[in-house]
Structure formats: structure tokens, C-alpha cells
C-alpha positions in Angstrom: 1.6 -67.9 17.4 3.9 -65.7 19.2 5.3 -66.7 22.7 5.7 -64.3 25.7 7.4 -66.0 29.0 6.3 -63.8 31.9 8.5 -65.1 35.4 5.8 -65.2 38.3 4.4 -67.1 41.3 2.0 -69.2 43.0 1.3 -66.6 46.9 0.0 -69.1 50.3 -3.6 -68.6 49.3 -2.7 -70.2 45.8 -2.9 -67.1 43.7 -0.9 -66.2 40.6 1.5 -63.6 40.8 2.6 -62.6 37.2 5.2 -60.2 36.1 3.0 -58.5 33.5 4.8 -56.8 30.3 4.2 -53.8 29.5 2.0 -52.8 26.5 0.2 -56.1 26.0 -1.8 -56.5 22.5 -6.0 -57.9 23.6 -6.8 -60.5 22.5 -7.0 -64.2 23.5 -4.1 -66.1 25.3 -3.1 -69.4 26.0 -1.7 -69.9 29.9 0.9 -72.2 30.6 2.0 -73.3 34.3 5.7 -74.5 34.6 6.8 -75.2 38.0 10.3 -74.2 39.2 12.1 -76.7 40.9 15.0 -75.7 43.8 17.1 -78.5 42.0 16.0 -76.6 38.6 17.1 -73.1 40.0 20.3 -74.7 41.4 21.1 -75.6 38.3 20.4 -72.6 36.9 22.7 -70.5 38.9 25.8 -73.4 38.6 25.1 -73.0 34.6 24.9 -69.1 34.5 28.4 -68.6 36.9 30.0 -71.3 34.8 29.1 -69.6 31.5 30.1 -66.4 33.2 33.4 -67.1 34.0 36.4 -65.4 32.3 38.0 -69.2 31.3 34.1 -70.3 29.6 34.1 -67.0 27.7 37.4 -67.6 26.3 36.5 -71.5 25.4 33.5 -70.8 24.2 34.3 -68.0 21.8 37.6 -70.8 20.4 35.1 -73.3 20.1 33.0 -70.9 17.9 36.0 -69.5 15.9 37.1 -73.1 14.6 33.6 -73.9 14.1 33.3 -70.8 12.2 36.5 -71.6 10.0 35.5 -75.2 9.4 32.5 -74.2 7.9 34.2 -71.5 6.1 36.7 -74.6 4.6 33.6 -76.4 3.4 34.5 -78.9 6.0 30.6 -79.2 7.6 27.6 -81.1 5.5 24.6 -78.8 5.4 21.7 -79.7 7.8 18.9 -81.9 7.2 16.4 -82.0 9.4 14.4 -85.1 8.5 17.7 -86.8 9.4 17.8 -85.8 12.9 
């Protein structure tokens, strides 16, 4: 099953608004409704400046260089998800 999220939303009268994709296959389709919260798009925008800021970058890409040399040093266990 393949898994296409389309942004879109609910007008005054209660009608869908979609932001259709382009070039759709037919066929049958499965239609999930997620409602947005204000908290949820708050949150949202605090988490994408955060992760947009110069200082995140630069931890972020240390964090994934010594992650990246641990594993190269044989220093991580392989994962197992039926341990999870």
C-alpha cells in the first residue's frame, strides 16, 4: 500500500478542500481525516525554526558524525526489532 499525504481543509459549509497531486493513478483509495490543532501547528513552527537555526545545524550534523564513527569502531549492537 502506498501512502500519499495531500494538506487540505474543512470550508464553513463543511466541505473538503484538498490539495490534489498532480498525475494521480485510478483506482480505489482509502481517506483519512487528521485534524490540525493550533497547539499542533505551534509546535510545528517552534520545531521547524529550532531545527533551522545555524547552532541546530551544527549540533545536529556533530551528533551524526560521532554517531557515524561509533558505528564505524564497531562500538553499536545491531538492531533487533523484537527487542524494542
Amino acid at each position: 500500500m502506498e501512502t500519499i499525504r495531500v494538506a487540505g481543509h474543512i470550508d464553513e459549509n463543511g466541505h473538503i478542500e484538498i490539495d490534489q497531486p498532480n498525475k494521480l493513478p485510478p483506482g480505489d483509495v482509502m481517506i483519512t481525516i487528521e485534524r490540525i490543532s493550533l497547539e499542533d501547528e505551534a509546535a510545528e513552527a517552534a520545531f521547524d525554526e529550532l531545527l533551522a537555526s545555524p547552532k541546530s545545524l551544527a549540533f545536529l550534523k556533530q551528533l551524526g558524525d560521532q554517531v557515524l564513527a561509533e558505528d564505524e569502531a564497531g562500538l553499536t549492537d545491531e538492531l533487533d526489532p523484537d527487542t524494542l
